[in-house]
N, C-alpha and C positions, 0 to 999 in steps of 0.2 A: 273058360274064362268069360262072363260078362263085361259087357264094354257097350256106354252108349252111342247111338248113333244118331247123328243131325242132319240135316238135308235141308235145301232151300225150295219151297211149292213154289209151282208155278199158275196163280190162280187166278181167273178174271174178276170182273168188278160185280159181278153176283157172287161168286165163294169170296170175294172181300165181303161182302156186307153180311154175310149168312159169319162168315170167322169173326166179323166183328158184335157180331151178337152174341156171338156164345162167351166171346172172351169180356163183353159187356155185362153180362147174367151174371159170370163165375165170381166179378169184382163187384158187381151187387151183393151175392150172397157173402160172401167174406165178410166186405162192409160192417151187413144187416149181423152178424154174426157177431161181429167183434163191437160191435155196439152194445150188443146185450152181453158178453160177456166183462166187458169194463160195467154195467150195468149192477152184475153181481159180487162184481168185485166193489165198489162203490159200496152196496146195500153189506157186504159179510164186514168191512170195516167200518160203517158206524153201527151195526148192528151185532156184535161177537158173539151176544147170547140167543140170538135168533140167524145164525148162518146158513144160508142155501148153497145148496152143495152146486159143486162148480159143474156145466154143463159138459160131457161129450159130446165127439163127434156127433156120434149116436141123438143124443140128446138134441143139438143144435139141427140134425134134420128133420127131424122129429118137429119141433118148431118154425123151423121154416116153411113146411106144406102145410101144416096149420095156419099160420099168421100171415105168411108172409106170402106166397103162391095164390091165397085167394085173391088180396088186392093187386098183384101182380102177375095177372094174364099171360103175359110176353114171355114165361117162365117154360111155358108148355107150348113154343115153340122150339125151342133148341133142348138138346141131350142133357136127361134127369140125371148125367153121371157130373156133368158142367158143376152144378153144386152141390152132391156130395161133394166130389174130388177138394173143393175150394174150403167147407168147411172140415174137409178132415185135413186139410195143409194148416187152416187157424189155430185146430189141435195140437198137431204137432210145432206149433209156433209157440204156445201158450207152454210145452211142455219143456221144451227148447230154455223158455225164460223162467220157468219155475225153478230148473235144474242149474239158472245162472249161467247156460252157456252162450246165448245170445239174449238182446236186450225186448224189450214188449213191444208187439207187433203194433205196426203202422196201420194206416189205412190206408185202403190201395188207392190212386188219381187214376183216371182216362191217361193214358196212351204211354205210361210208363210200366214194364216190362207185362206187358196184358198176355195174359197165356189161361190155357184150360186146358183138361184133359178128359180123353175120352177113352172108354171101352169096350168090349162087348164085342160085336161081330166088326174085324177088321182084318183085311187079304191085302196084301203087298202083292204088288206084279212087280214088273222088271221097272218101269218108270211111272209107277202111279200107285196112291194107294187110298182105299176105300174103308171109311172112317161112316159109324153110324149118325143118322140127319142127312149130314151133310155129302155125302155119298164120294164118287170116286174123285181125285184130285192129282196131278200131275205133278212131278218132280224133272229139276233141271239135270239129274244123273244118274245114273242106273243106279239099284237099290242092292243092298245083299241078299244072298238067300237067306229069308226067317221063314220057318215054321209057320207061325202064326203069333205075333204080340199078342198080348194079355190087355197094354194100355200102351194108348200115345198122344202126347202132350206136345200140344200146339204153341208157339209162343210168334208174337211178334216183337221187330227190329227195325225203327225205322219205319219204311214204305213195305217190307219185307215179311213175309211169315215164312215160318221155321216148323217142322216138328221134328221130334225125337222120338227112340224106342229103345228098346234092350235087343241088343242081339249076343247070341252065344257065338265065340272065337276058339280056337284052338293055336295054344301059344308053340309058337315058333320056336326050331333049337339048330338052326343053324350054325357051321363052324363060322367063329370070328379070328379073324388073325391077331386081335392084339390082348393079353389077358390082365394086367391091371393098366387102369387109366386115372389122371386126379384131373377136374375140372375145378377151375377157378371162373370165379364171376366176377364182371367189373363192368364199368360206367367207359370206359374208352372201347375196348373189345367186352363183347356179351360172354364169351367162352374161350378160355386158352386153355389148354389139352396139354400134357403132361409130354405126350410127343410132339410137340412145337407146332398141333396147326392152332388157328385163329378162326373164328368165327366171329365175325360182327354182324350187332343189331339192327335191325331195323332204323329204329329212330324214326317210326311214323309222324309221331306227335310233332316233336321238333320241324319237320319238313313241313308241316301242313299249320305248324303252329300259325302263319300269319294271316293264311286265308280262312284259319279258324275264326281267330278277330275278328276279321272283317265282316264274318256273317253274322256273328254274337251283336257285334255292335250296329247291323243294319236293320237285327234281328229287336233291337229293343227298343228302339225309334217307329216303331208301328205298335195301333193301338191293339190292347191283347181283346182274343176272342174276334178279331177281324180276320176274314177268308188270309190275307195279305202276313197277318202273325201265322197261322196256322202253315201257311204256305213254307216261310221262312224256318220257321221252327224244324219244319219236317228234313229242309235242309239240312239244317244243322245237324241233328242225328244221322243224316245218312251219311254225313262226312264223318262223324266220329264213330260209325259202323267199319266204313272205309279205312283209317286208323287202326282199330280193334282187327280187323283181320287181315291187312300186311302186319302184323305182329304176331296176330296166332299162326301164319302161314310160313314166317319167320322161324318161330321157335317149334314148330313143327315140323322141319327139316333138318334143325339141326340136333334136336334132340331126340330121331331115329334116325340117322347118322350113327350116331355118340350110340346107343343102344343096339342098335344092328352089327357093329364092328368092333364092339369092350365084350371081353366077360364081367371084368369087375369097378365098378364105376365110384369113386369116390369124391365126395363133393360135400359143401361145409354147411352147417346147418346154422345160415346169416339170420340176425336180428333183424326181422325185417322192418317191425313198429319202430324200433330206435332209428333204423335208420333212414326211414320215413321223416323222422321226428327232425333232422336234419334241412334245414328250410332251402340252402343250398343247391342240395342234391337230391331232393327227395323229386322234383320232376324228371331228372335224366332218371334216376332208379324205378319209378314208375315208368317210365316210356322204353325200360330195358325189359319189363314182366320176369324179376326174377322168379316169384313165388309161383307163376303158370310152367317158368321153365322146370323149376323140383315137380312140380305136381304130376306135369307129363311124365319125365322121368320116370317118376313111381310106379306110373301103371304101364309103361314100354317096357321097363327093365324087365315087368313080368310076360310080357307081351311075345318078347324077342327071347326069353331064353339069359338073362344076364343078371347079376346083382347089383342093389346099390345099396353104397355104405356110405351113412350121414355122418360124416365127423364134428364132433362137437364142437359147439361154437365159438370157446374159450380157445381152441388149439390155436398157436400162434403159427399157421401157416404162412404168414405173410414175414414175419418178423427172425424165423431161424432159416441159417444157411443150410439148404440142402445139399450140400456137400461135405460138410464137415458138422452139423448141426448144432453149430453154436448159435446162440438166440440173443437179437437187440433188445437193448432196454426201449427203443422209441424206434418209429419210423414214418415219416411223414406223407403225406398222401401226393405233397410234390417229388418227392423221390419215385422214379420209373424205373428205374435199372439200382436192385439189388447189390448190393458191396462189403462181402463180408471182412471185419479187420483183423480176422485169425491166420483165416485161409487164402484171405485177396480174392478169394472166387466172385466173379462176375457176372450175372443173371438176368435177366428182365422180370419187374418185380413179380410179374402175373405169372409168369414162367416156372419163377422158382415156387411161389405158393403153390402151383398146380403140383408141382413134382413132392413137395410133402406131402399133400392130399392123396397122392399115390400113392408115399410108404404110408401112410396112416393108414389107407386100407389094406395095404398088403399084411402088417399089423393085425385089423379086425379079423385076416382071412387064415392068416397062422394060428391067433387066438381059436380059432373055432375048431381048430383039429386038424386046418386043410396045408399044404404046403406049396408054395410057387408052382409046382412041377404038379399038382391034382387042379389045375385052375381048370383044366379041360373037363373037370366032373362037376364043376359047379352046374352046372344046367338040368344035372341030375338029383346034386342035393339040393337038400333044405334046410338044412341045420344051421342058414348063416342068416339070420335076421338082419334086417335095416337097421341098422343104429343111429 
């Protein structure tokens, strides 16, 4: 199993300026690239009967050390793979927006998400690793055993540089004690479990929301392009870094928990744009990271050995009594405790939704051929897709 892997460098104020070059170069070429391709896009729509075929990768570097590399010396100080890499990401952005899946590529600013990537000859040791140019480079944690990367991709955060690589994993099949599980998600508790425990979120944002203010607004009373903005600015990122990762530290505890101890994990596949869309509640749902909690999910579940089954969005988990399964016309979002008027059964709301989520997968896991009493062989098949 592949699985990326991130680490924080630990570099002095020479490998900053040498990193800042290269990730300075990679957003030049991009730029210079994306310039001349709105260029030919311009000239193919007033021109229809005279059309220039749209550039490649291939193409656009092909152009670039022609054009662009002569007037720009400082090119052929940092690593020739700096701008490929960049104009074959422009590629795959233009490719991306042709096919309508994402919108037309931006042009990159200085010091927002600045990254490049490099190839070629690079050896991981136990706490450093050595990247062509710029040579060997320190890491705050010991590294895993790889072979040897192919490519690794620099990025800064902040004050902070980052790189990543690819490494090869071997998924885990541990016994779990417990074989189907329903998780519900919500805005009071991040996760209630179908067997009654609780996990609550984070709530970084919230907590840090006011000395976030405070630095926004100290931050825009200085004049921009002054040491004094630059200073403040840099602040400000590294507290919303600080945020961003008591949340990913967060849901990356509880969501190999949940993974390491379920065979079969079912959980409901939330509207998340609608409920975004919700002007109320769209910042506590953003500072819970639903959509990072499925995402993890998705690659642990194969990780550990477990399935997961996405019930569809429509299911009205929240809304039928899981004890007798009769289902409300209405149910309001100030109602917390479940009350069904068949059966009188009394539930907590997030409680009882989790516990449908649990027969709905028990459900997917019958459909597929398997029965309660083979949950122990999931780990071996594969016949049960994610739904």
């Amino acid at each position: 199993m592949i699985l990326g892997f991130k680490t924080q460098l630990k570099v002095n104020q020479k490998q900053q300026i040498v990193l800042a070059q290269h990730a300075g170069t990679a957003r030049h070429a991009y730029n210079q690239g994306l310039a001349l391709c709105k260029e030919v896009l311009k000239h193919n729509r007033a021109n229809p009967d005279d059309k220039i075929k749209f550039p490649s990768a291939i193409d656009l570097h092909k152009w670039l050390v022609a054009s662009i590399k002569v007037s720009c010396p400082w090119y052929y100080e940092v690593s020739k793979c700096v701008g490929q890499y960049a104009l074959r990401n422009l590629s795959d952005a233009f490719k991306c927006f042709f096919k309508k899946v994402k919108g037309f590529p931006n042009f990159k600013k200085k010091g927002r998400n600045d990254s490049f990537t490099l190839d070629g000859s690079i050896h991981v040791d136990h706490r450093r690793v050595k990247v062509p140019v710029i040579g060997w480079i320190k890491t705050y944690e010991r590294l895993p055993h790889v072979i040897k990367p192919k490519s690794v991709t620099v990025s800064r955060q902040a004050d902070s540089w980052f790189i990543s690589f690819k490494i090869e994993v071997e998924p885990s099949h541990s016994p779990k004690p417990v074989d189907f599980v329903g998780v519900d998600l919500g805005i009071n508790h991040l996760a209630t479990l179908s067997t009654g425990e609780v996990f609550d979120g984070a709530k970084s944002y919230k907590k840090y929301k006011k000395k976030l203010a405070r630095m926004q607004w100290l931050n825009r009373r200085k004049q921009i392009g002054s040491a004094n903005h630059r200073k403040a600015t840099q602040s400000v990122a590294k507290l919303h870094l600080k945020v961003a990762n008591i949340r990913k530290d967060t849901l990356h505890k509880i969501t190999t928990h949940i993974s390491k101890n379920h065979v079969v994990i079912g959980i409901e596949d939330l509207n998340l744009s609608g409920m975004m869309a919700n002007r109320k509640l769209a910042k506590a749902i953003a500072d819970m990271g639903f959509y990072e909690f499925r995402r993890q999910l998705e690659y642990k579940t194969h990780l550990y050995g477990s399935k997961l089954v996405v019930v569809d969005r429509f299911y009205p988990s929240s809304k039928t009594c899981s004890n007798c399964g009769t289902k409300k016309e209405s149910l309001s979002l100030k109602e917390r405790v479940f009350i069904c008027e068949h059966c009188h059964f009394e539930c907590d709301r997030d409680l009882n939704a989790s516990i449908n989520l649990k027969q709905a997968a028990r459900l997917v896991v019958s459909a597929c051929g398997l029965d309660s009493a083979d949950t122990s062989r999931l780990k071996q098949e594969e016949n049960i897709s994610n739904c």
